[in-house]
C-alpha positions in Angstrom: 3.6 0.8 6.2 4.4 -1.1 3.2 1.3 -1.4 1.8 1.2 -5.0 1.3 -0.1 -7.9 4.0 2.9 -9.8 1.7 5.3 -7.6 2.7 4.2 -6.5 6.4 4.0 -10.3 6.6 8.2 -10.7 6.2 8.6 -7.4 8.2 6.1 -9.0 11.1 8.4 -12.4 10.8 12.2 -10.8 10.9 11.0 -8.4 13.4 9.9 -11.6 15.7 13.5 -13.1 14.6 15.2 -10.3 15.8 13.1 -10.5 19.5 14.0 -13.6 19.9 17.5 -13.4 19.5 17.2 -10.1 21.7 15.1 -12.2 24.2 17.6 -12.4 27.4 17.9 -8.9 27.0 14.5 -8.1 27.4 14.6 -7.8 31.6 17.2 -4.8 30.6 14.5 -2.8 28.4 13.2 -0.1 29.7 10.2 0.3 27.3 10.3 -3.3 25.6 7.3 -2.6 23.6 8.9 0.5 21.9 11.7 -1.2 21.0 9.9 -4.0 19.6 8.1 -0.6 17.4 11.6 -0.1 16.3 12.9 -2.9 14.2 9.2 -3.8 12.8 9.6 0.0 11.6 12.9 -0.4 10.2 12.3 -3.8 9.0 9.3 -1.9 6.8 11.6 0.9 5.9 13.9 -1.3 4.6 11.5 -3.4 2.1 10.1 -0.2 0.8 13.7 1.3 0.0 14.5 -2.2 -1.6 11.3 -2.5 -3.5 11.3 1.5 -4.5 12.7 2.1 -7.9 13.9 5.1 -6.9 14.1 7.3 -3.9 11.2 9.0 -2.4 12.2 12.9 -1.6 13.3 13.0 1.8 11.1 14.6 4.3 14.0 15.6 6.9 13.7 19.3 6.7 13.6 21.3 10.2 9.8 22.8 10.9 10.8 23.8 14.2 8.0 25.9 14.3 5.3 23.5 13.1 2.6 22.6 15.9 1.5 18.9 15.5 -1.3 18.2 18.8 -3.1 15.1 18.2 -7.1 15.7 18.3 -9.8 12.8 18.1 -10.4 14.4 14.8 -6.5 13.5 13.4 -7.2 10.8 15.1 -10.5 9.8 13.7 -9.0 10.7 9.8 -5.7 8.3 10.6 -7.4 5.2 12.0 -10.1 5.5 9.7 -7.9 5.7 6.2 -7.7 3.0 3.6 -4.7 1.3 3.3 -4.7 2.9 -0.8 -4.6 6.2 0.9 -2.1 5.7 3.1 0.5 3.9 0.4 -0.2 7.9 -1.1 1.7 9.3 0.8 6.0 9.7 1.7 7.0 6.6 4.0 8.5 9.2 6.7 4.8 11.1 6.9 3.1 7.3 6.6 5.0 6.1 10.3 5.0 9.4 11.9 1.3 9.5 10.9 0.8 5.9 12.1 2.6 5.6 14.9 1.3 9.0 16.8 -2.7 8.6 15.2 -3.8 5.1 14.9 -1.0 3.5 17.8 -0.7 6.4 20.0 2.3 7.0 20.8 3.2 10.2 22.0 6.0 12.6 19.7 8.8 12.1 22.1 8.2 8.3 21.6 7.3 8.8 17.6 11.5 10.1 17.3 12.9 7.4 19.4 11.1 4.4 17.2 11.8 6.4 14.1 15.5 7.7 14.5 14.3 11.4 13.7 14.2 14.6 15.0 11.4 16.1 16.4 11.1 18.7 14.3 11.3 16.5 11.3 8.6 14.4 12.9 6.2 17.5 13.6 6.8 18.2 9.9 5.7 14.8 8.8 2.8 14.7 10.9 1.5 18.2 9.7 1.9 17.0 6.3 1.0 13.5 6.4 -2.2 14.7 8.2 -2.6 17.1 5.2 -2.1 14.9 2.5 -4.8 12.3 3.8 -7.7 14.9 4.5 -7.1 16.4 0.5 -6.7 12.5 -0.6 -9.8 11.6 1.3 -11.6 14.5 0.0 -10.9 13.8 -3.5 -11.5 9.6 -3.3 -15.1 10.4 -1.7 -16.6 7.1 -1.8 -14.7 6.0 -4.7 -12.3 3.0 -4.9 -9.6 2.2 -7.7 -10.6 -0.9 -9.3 -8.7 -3.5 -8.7 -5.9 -5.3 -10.9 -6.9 -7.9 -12.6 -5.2 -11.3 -13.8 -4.6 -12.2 -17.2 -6.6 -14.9 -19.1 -3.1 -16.8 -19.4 -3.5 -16.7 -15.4 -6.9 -17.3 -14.7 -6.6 -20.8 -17.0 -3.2 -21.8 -14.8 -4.8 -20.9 -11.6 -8.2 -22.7 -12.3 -6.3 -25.7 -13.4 -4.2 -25.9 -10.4 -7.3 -25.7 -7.8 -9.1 -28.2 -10.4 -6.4 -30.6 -9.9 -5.7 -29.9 -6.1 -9.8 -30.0 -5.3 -9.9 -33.4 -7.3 -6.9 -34.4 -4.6 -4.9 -35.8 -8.1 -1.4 -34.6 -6.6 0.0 -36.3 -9.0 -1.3 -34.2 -11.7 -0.7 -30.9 -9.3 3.2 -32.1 -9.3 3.4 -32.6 -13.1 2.8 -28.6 -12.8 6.0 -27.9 -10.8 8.6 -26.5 -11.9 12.1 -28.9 -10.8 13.4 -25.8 -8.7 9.8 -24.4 -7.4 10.2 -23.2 -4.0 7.4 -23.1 -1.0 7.2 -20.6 1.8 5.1 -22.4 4.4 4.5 -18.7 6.3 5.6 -18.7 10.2 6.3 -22.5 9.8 9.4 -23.3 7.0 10.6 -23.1 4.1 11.0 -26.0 0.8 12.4 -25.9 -2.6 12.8 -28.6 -5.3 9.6 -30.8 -6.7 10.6 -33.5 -4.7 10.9 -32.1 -1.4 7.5 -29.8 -1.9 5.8 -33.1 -2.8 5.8 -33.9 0.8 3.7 -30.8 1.4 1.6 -32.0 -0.6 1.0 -35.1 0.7 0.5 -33.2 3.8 -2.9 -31.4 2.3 -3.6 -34.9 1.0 -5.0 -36.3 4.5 -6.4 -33.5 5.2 -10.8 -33.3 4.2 -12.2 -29.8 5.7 -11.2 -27.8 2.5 -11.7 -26.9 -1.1 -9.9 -24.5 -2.9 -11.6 -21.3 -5.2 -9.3 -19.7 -7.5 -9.0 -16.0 -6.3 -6.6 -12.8 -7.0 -5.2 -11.2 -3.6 -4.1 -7.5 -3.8 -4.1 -8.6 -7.8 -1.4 -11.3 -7.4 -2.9 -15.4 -8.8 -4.3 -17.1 -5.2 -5.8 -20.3 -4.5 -8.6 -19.2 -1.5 -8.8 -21.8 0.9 -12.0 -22.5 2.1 -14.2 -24.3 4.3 -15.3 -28.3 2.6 -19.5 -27.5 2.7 -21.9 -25.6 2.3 -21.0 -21.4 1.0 -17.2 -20.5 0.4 -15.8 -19.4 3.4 -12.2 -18.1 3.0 -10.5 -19.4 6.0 -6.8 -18.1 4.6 -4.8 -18.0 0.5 -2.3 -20.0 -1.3 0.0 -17.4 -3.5 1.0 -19.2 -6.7 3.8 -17.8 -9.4 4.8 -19.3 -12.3 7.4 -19.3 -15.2 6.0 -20.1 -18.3 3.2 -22.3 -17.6 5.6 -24.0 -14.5 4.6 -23.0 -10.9 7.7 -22.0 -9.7 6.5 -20.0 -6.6 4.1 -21.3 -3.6 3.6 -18.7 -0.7 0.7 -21.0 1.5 -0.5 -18.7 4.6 -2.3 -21.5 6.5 -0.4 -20.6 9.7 -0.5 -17.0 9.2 -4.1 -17.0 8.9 -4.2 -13.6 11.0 -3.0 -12.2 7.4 -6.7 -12.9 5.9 -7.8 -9.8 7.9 -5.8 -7.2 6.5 -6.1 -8.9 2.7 -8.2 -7.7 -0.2 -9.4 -11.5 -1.2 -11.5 -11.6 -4.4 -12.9 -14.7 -5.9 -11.9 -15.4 -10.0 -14.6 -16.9 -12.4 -12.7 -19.4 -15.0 -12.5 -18.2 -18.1 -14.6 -19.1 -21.0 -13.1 -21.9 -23.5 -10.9 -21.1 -26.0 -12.9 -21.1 -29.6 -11.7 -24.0 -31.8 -10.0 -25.5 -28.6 -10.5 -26.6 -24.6 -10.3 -24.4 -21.9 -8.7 -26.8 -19.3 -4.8 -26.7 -19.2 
């Protein structure tokens, strides 16, 4: 739905806040699950208006004419799209599409998660459907290369896992920015050099890893993977920075499930600069 695991992440986490605040009511749900369906949908609606630039066209317009049977061939086109294709088309078509195709829900269910009619469901499912098969049909086989980081990046980025693989936290803190904030995902949250220094400390006695500088849906990411042998990504460090200050750490190690969902490349470091060093 939102087209980002970043994103989906924060939708997954308020939408668990939410049911566990909820959670004595639960016994008085008739169709807990549903509801559950609910706020993650609104929760995803609600990042994609705030992170639109403007407003998609509304796709509320009464089909009440429109037939929209599911088939194991919808279903087969849905489940099997790319998550590109699917950020192609409106958000409304995108649930409806979702929700009915790839979770199963039934139409009658599809309106109560959603909030809309079902004849402005039908219609989002006839053209969602549509708008996948011609997407699908023109993408063939071919996939939009992906963004790629800045040499201003790539040096930051390999000089932070340089630093962080040599286990000199000292010189990984000199990086910080005095107001750098760290998002610990599902665990907590830290901000100011002093107090993310203990999270540092924490990776410190720690030996089963090695970091590989990486780029996750385009965005700067140390990948961290297993200590021997072959990289294997077990989950990614976001990094942002101001200047050449890190002043953003998004760390998924307990949110790991995240990896599945991620486009995870590896970065090479970039060649030195002539008539000076590469390193940072």
């Amino acid at each position: 739905m939102t087209g980002s695991v970043f994103d989906g992440e924060d939708a997954v986490q308020e939408t668990l806040l939410k049911a566990v605040e909820s959670f004595p009511g639960f016994d008085a749900l008739d169709h807990p699950q549903a509801w559950l369906f609910r706020v993650a949908h609104n929760a995803a609606m609600d990042l994609l208006r705030a992170r639109a630039k403007h407003s998609a066209a509304a796709e509320e317009d009464e089909m009440e004419n429109v037939a929209a049977p599911t088939s194991p061939i919808e279903d087969r086109i849905a489940a099997g799209a790319a998550l590109s294709t699917f950020m192609q088309i409106a958000p409304t078509q995108r649930s409806s599409v979702i929700l009915m195709d790839v979770l199963g829900y039934s139409l009658q269910e599809v309106c109560a998660i959603t909030g809309r009619s079902l004849p402005a469901v039908k219609a989002a499912l006839h053209r969602g459907r549509n708008s996948l098969r011609e997407i699908g049909d023109q993408q063939q086989s071919a996939d939009r290369p992906s963004p790629q980081l800045s040499r201003d990046q790539r040096e930051l980025l390999a000089s932070y896992v340089e630093r962080f693989n040599a286990r000199d936290f000292d010189a990984v803190r000199d990086m910080l920015a005095e107001e750098v904030r760290l998002d610990l995902v599902a665990r907590t949250r830290m901000s100011g050099k002093a107090e993310v220094g203990t999270y540092l400390h924490n990776y410190a006695q720690a030996k089963d890893w090695r970091l590989v500088a990486g780029q996750v849906e385009g965005r700067a990411a140390a990948i961290v993977c297993t200590g021997d042998g072959p990289a294997q990504p077990m989950y990614f460090v976001l990094l942002g920075w101001r200047a050449r200050e890190v002043i953003g750490i998004r760390d998924f190690r307990y949110a790991r499930y995240v990896m599945e969902s991620a486009t995870v490349e590896f970065v090479e470091s970039p060649p030195p600069l002539a008539g000076g060093g590469g390193r940072v």
